[in-house]
C-alpha positions as CSV (number, residue, x, y, z in Angstrom):
1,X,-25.8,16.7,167.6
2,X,-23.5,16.8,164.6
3,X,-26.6,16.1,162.3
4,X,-28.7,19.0,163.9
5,X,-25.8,21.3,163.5
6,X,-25.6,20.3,159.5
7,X,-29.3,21.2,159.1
8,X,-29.2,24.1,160.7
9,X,-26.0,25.1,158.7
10,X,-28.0,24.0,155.5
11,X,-31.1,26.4,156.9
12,X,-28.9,29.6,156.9
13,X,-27.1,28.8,154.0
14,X,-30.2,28.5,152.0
15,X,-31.4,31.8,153.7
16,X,-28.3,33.5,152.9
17,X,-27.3,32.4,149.5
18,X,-30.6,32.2,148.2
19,X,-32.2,35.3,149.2
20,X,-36.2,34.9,149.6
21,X,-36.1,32.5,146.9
22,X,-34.8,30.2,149.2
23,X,-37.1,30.5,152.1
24,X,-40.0,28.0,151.5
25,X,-37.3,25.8,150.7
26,X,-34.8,26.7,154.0
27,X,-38.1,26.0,155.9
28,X,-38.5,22.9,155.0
29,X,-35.0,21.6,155.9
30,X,-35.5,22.0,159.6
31,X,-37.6,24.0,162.0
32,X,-37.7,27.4,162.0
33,X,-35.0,28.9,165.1
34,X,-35.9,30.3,167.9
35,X,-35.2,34.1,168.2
36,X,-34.8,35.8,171.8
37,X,-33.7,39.8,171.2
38,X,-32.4,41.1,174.9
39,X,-32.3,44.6,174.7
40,X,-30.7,46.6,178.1
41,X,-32.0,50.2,178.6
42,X,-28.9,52.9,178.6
43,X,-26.4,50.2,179.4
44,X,-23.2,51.7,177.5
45,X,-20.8,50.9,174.8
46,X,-18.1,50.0,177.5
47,X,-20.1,48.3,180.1
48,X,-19.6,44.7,179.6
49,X,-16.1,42.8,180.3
50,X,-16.0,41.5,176.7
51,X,-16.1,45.4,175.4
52,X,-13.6,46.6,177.8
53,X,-14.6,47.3,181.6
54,X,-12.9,46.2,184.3
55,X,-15.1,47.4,186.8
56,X,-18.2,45.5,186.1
57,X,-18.6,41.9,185.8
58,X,-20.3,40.1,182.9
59,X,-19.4,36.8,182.4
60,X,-22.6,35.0,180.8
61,X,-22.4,38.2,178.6
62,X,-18.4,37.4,177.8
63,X,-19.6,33.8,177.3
64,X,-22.4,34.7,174.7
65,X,-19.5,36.6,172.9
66,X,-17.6,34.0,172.9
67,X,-20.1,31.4,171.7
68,X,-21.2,34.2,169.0
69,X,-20.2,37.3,167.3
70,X,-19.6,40.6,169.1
71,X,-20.1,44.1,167.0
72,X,-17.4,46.9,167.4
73,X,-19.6,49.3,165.5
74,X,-23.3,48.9,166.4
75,X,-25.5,51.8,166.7
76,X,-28.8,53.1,168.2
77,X,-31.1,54.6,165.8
78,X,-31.1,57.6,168.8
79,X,-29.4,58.9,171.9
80,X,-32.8,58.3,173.5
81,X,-34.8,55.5,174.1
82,X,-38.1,56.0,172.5
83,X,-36.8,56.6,169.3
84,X,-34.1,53.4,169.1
85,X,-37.3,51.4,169.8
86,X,-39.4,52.2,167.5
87,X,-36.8,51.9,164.9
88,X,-36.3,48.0,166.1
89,X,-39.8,47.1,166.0
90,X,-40.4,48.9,162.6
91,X,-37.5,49.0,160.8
92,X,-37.7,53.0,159.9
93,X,-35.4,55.8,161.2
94,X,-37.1,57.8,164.2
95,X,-37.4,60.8,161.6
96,X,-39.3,58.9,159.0
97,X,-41.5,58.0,162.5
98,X,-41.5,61.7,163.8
99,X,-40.9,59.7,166.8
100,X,-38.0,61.7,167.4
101,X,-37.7,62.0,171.3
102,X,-38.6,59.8,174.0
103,X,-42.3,59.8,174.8
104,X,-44.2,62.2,175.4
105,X,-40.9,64.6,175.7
106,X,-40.7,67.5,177.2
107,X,-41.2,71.4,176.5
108,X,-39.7,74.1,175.3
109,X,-37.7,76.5,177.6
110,X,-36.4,80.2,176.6
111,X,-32.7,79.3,177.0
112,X,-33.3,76.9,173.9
113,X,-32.5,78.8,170.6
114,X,-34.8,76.7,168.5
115,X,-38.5,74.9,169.4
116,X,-38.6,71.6,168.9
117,X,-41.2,69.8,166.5
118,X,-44.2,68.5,167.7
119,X,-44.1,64.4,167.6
120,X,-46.3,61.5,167.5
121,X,-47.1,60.4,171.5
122,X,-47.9,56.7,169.8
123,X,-46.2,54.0,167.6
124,X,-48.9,54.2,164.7
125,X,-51.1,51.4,164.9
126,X,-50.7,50.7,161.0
127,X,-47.0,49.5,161.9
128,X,-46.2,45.8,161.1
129,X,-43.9,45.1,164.0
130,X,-41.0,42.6,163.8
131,X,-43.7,41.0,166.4
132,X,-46.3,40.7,164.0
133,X,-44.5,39.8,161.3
134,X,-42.7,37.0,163.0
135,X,-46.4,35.9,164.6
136,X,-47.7,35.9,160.8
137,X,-44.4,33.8,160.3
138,X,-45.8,30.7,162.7
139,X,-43.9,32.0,165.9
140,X,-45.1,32.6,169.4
141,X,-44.3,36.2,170.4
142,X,-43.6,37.0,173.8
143,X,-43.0,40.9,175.3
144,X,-41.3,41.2,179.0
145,X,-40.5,44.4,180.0
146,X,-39.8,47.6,179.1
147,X,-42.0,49.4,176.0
148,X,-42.4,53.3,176.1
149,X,-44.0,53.3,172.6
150,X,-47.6,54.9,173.9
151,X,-50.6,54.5,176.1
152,X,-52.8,51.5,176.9
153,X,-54.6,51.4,172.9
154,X,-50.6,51.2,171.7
155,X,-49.3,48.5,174.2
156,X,-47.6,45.5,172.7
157,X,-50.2,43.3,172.3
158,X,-51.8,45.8,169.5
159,X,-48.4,45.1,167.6
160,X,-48.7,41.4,166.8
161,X,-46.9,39.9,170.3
162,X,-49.2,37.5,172.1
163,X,-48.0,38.1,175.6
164,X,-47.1,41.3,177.2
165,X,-45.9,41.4,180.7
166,X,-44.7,44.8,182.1
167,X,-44.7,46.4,178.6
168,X,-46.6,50.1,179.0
169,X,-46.1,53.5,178.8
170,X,-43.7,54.0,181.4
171,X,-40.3,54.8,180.6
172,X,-39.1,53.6,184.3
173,X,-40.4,51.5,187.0
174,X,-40.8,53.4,189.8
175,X,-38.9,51.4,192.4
176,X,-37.0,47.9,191.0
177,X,-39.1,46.1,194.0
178,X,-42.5,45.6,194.8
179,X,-45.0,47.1,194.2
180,X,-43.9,48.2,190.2
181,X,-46.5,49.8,189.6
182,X,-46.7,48.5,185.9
183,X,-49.7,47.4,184.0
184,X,-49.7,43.6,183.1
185,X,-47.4,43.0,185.8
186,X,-48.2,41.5,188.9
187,X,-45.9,42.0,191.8
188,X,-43.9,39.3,193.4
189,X,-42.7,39.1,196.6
190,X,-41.0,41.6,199.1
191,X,-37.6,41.5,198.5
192,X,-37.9,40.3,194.6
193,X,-36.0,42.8,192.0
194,X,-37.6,43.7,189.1
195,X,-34.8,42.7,186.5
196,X,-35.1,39.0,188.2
197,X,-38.1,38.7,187.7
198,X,-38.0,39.5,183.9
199,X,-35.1,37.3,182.9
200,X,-37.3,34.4,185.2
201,X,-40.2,35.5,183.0
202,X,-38.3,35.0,180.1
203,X,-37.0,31.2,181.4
204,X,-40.7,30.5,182.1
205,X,-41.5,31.4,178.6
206,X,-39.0,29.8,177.0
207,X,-40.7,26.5,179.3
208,X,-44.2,27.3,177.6
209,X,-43.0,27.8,174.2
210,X,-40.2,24.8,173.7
211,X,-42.5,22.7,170.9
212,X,-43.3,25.7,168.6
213,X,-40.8,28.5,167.5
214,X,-40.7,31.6,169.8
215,X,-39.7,35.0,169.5
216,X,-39.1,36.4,173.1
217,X,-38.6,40.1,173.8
218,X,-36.8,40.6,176.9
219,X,-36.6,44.5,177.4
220,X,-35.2,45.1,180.6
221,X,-35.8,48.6,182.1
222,X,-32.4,48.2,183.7
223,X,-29.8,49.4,184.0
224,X,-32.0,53.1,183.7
225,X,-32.5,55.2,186.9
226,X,-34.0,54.8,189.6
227,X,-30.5,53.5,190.7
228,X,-31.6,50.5,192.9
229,X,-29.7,47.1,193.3
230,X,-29.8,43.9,195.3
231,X,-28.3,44.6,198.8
232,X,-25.4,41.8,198.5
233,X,-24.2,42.6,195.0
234,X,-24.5,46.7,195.9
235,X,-22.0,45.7,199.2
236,X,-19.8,43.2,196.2
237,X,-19.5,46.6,194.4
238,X,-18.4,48.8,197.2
239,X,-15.9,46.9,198.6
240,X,-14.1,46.5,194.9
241,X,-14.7,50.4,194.4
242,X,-13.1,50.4,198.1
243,X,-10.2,48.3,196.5
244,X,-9.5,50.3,193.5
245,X,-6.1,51.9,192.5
246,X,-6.5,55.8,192.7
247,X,-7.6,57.2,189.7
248,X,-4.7,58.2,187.2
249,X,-6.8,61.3,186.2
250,X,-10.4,63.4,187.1
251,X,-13.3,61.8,188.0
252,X,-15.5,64.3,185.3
253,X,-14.0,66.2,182.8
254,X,-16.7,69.2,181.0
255,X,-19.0,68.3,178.1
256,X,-21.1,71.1,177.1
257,X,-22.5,72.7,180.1
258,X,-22.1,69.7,181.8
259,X,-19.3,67.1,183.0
260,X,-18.8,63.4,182.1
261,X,-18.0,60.7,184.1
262,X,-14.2,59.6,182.9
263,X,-14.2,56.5,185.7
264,X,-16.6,53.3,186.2
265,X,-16.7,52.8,189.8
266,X,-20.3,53.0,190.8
267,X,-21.2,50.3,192.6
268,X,-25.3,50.2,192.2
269,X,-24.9,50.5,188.7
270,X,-22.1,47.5,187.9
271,X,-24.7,45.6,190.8
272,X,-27.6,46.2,188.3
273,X,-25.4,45.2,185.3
274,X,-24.9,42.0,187.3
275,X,-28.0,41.0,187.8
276,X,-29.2,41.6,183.7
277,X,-26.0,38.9,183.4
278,X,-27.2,36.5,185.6
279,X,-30.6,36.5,184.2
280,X,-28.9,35.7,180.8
281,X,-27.0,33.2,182.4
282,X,-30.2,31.0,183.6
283,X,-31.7,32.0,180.2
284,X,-28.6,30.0,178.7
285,X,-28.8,27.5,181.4
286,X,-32.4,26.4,180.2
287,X,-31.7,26.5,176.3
288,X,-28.7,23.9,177.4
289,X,-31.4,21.9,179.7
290,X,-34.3,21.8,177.1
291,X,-31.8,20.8,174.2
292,X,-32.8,24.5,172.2
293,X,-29.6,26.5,171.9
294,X,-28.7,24.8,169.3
295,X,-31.6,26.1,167.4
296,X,-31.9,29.5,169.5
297,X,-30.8,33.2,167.9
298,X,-29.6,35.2,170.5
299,X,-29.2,38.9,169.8
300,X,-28.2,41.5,172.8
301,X,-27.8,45.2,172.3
302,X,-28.9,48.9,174.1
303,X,-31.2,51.4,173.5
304,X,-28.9,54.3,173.9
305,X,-25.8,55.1,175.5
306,X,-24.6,54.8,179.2
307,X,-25.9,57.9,181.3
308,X,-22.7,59.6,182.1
309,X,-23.4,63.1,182.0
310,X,-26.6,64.2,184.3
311,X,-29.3,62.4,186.7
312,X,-26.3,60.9,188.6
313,X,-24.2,60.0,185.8
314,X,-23.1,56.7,186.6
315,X,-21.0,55.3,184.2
316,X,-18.1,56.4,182.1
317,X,-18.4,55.4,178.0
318,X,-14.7,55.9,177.4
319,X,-12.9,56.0,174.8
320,X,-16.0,57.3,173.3
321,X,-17.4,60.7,174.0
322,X,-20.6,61.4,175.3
323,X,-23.6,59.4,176.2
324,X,-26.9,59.3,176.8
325,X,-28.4,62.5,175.1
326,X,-25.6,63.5,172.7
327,X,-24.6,62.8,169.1
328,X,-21.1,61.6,170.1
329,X,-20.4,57.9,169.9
330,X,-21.0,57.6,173.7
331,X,-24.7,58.3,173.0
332,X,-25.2,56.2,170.1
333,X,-22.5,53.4,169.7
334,X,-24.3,50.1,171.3
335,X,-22.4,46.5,172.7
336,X,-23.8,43.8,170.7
337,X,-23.5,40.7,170.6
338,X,-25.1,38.2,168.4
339,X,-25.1,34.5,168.5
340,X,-26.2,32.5,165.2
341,X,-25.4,28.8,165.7
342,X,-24.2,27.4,162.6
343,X,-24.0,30.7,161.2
344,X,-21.5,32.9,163.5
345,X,-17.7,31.8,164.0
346,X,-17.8,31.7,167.5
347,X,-15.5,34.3,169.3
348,X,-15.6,36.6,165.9
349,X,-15.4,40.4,165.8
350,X,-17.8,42.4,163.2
351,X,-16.1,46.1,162.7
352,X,-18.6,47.1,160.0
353,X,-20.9,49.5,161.3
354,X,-24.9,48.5,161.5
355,X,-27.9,50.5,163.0
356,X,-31.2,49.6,165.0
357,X,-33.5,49.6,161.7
358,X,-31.4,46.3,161.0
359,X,-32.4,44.3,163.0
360,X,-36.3,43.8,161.4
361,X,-35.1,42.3,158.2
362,X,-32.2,40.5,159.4
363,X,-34.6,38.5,161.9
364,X,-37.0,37.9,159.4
365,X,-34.1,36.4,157.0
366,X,-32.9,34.0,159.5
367,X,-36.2,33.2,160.3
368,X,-36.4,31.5,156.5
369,X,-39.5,34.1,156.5
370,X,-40.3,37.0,153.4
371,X,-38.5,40.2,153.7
372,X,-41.1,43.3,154.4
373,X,-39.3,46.2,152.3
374,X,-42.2,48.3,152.2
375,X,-42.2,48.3,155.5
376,X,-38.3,48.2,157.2
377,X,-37.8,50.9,154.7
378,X,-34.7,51.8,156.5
379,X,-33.0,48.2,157.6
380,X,-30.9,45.8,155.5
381,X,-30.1,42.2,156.3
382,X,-26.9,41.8,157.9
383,X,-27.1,38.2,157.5
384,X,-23.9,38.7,155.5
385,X,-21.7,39.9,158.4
386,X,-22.6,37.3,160.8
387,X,-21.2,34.5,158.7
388,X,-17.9,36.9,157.8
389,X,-18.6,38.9,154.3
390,X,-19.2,42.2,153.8
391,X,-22.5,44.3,152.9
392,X,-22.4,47.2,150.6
393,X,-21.4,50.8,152.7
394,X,-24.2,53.4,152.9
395,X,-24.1,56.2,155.0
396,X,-25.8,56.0,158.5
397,X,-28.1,58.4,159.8
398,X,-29.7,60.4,162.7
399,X,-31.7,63.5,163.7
400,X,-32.3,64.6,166.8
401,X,-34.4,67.9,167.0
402,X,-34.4,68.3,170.4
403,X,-32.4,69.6,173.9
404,X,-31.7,66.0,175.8
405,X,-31.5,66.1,179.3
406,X,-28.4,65.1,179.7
407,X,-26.9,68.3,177.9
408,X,-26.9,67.2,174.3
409,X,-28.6,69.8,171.9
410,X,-30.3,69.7,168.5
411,X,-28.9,68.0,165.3
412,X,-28.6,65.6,162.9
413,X,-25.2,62.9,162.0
414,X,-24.0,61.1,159.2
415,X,-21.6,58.2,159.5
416,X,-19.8,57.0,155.7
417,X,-16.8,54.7,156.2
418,X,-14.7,56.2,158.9
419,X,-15.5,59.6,158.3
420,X,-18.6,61.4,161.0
421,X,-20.1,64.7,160.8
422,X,-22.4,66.2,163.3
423,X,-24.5,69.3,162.4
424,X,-25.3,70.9,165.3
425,X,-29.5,72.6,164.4
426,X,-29.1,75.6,166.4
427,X,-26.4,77.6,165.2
428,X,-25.7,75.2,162.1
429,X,-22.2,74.1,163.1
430,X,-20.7,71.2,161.9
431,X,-18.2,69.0,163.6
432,X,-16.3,65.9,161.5
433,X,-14.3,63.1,162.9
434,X,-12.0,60.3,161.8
435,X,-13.6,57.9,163.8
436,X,-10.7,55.1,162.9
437,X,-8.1,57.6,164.1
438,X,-10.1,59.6,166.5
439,X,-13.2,57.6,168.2
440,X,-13.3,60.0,170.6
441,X,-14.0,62.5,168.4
442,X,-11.5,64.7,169.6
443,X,-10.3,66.6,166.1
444,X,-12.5,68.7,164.1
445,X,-11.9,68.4,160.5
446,X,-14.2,70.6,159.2
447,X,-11.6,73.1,158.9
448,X,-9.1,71.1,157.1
449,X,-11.5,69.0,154.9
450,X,-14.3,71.5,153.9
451,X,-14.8,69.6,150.7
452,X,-15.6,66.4,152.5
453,X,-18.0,68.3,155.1
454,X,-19.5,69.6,152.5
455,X,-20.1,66.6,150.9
456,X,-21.2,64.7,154.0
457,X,-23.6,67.5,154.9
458,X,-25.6,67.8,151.9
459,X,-26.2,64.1,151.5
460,X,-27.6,64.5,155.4
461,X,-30.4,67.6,154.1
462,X,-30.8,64.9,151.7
463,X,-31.4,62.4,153.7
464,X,-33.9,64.7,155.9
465,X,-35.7,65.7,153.0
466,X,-36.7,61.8,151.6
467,X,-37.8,60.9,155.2
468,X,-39.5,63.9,155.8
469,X,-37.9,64.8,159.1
470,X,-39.5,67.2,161.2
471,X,-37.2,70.7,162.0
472,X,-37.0,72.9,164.6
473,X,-37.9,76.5,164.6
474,X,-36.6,80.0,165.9
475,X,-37.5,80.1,169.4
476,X,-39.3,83.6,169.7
477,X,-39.0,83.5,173.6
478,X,-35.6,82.6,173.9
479,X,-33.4,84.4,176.2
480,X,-29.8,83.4,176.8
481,X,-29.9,85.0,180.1
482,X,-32.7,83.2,181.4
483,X,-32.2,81.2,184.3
484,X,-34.7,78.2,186.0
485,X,-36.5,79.5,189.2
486,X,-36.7,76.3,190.4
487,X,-34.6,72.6,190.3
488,X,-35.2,71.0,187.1
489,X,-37.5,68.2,187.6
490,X,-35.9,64.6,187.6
491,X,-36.5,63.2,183.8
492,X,-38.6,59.5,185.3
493,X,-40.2,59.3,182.0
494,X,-36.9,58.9,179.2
């Protein structure tokens, strides 16, 4: 064991300290590591035991942290889920994409000030995924789960993975039990939960893959509406909500026109976080069995933020503001956790912010392969932070041309150090925050720091302008008084 752990520590210090100089020759000191990228869909900042709550229950999640590194300041590329995808598997910011909503999105309506742009309905073909690339690397690629990247001509298996189970258009399943309804999915057995089954998937893979490097993609579709959960952890959950203290303050407090959840007591959501944990537990389990986790990345993360302000809103992102949908942290700060062995301290903390377009070339360093710039235009390694150095600070970015339906509206954000200003496209607004002193982005500073706004918000139009990034325009219908006729239709698509 000891010798295994020295060549692996020799692989990523070759990968690290000699840049892609030192790939051919990192390669040849041991066998390229395994790579399995979890990614939860709207599971929020706060959600997991290791990142704060005390509602739900994540202990294979906690343990991962604890065996790895855990980052305060990750973000989604978007509030939405579309978008943050596409970044992952490309590298690129949404905008550069005009993938700017989640797929297809939806229409304009004349309370909306401004129209939104017209976006692409596919991931462009020409992409070179992190799937392909690691393919063209020498690794098996495997896709379980959740895509939402364009119809049956843009399914995963067009973007370099060799399996694809469950991965389609869909941005929800629509029941968690049989029948899913999903393309390259078979259903199971009555009774058998969707989120099971992909994390068993993933085991099986693992199985089929053990004697030549694998890069699995487990994409849940939990923990996104429909809100359905295994019987016996859904009755678990109410009798600890049953148990709890009475709440010190409101249950919602306003955001916008709408309210946010302030309290995590739901118990078909914390049931549905349980059973992505367990799945990650039995993933662990069989790493441990077939002698691979010592060889095995591990990365976990979110799409977007928890849903906390519409379509049920069941969780609560505090201290952050927001969620799913909005430019506040809530909507775009991520958990992650990322395990390196021989590489991450285990039980460290990362507080320098990173973003979803990271992920491409990071993967592709510790994978001892060639770094793609011309393609993850928009990602840098962070291969520095997970062994404990710094990377240089640049500025963050997102754009958002669209209403969300949770409540959010229009705009674009730029994050530099601490400081975080939100312009706000339909009356040009702008909004900064102290984000050290203030993460939930209670205190304007435009006022008080007009230079630094000023600053912020012309490196943003920038920004927009070198990626291209698609605007919205006067809405020549709008009407402030109008009012929906009928119930707005339940988003099953984002």
């Amino acid at each position: 064991m000891k010798s295994l752990l020295w060549k692996l520590a020799c692989v990523w210090f070759l990968l690290v300290f000699a840049g892609d100089g030192g790939s051919a020759a990192a390669a040849d000191v041991a066998k390229k590591p395994n790579i399995i990228f979890i990614l939860a869909d709207d599971l929020g900042w706060a959600d997991l035991g290791c990142t704060g709550s005390t509602f739900y229950e994540t202990p294979n999640l906690d343990r991962l942290a604890a065996q790895g590194m855990r980052f305060t300041d990750a973000y989604a590329a978007c509030s939405v889920c579309s978008p943050t995808r596409a970044s992952i598997m490309t590298g690129k910011y949404p905008a550069r994409l005009h993938i700017t909503d989640w797929l297809p999105g939806r229409g304009d309506r004349p309370d909306q000030k401004v129209k939104r742009p017209a976006i692409l309905s596919n991931l462009p073909l020409e992409e070179v995924t992190i799937g392909k690339a690691l393919k063209e690397g020498g690794y098996r690629t495997v896709f379980l789960g959740k895509w939402h990247l364009g119809d049956k001509d843009h399914f995963p298996e067009h973007f370099g993975f060799d399996v694809n189970l469950g991965g389609c258009g869909a941005g929800s399943p629509p029941s968690y039990f049989p029948p899913y309804k999903l393309p390259n999915l078979t259903d199971g057995p009555k009774g058998e939960y969707l989120t099971d089954r992909l994390s068993d998937e993933a085991v099986k893979a693992i199985e089929e893959s053990k004697d030549k490097p694998f890069f699995i993609y487990l994409s849940h579709y939990a923990v996104h509406n429909p809100q359905q959960a295994r019987p016996e952890l859904i009755a678990k959950y109410k009798a600890k909500a049953t148990a709890l203290p009475p709440a010190s303050g409101p249950e919602f407090l306003p955001e916008g026109k709408n309210k946010a959840r302030q309290i995590q007591n739901q118990p078909i959501y914390a049931a549905m976080i349980e059973s992505v944990d367990q799945g990650i537990g039995r993933i662990l389990k069989k790493l441990d069995e077939l002698g691979l986790a010592e060889n095995t990345i591990i990365v976990f993360t979110s799409d977007n933020g928890g849903l906390s302000t519409s379509e049920g809103s069941p969780t609560s992102n505090l201290p952050l503001r927001g969620g799913k949908g909005w430019h506040y942290e809530g909507g775009v700060r991520e958990p992650l956790i990322m395990k390196v062995p021989g590489l991450t301290k285990p039980g460290s903390v990362c507080r320098e912010p990173m973003i979803s377009t990271d992920y491409y070339p990071t993967l592709l360093q510790l994978a001892g392969l060639p770094l793609r710039p011309a393609q993850h235009l928009d990602g840098v390694s962070i291969a520095p932070l997970l062994k404990g150095d710094a990377i240089p600070q640049r500025p963050l970015f997102w754009h958002y041309p669209h209403y969300s339906n949770q409540g959010g509206g229009p705009g674009g954000v730029i994050r530099l150090g601490d400081l975080k200003l939100i312009e706000w496209y339909d009356d040009m607004r702008v909004e900064l925050f102290n984000l050290k002193d203030d993460v939930g982005e209670k205190t304007n500073l435009a006022v008080k720091m007009p230079e630094k706004a000023t600053e912020l918000r012309d490196k943003l139009h920038a920004w927009r302008t070198g990626v291209d990034a698609q605007m919205p325009t006067p809405n020549p219908a709008y009407d402030p008084d109008w009012k929906e006729s009928r119930p707005a239709a339940k988003d099953k698509k984002n």
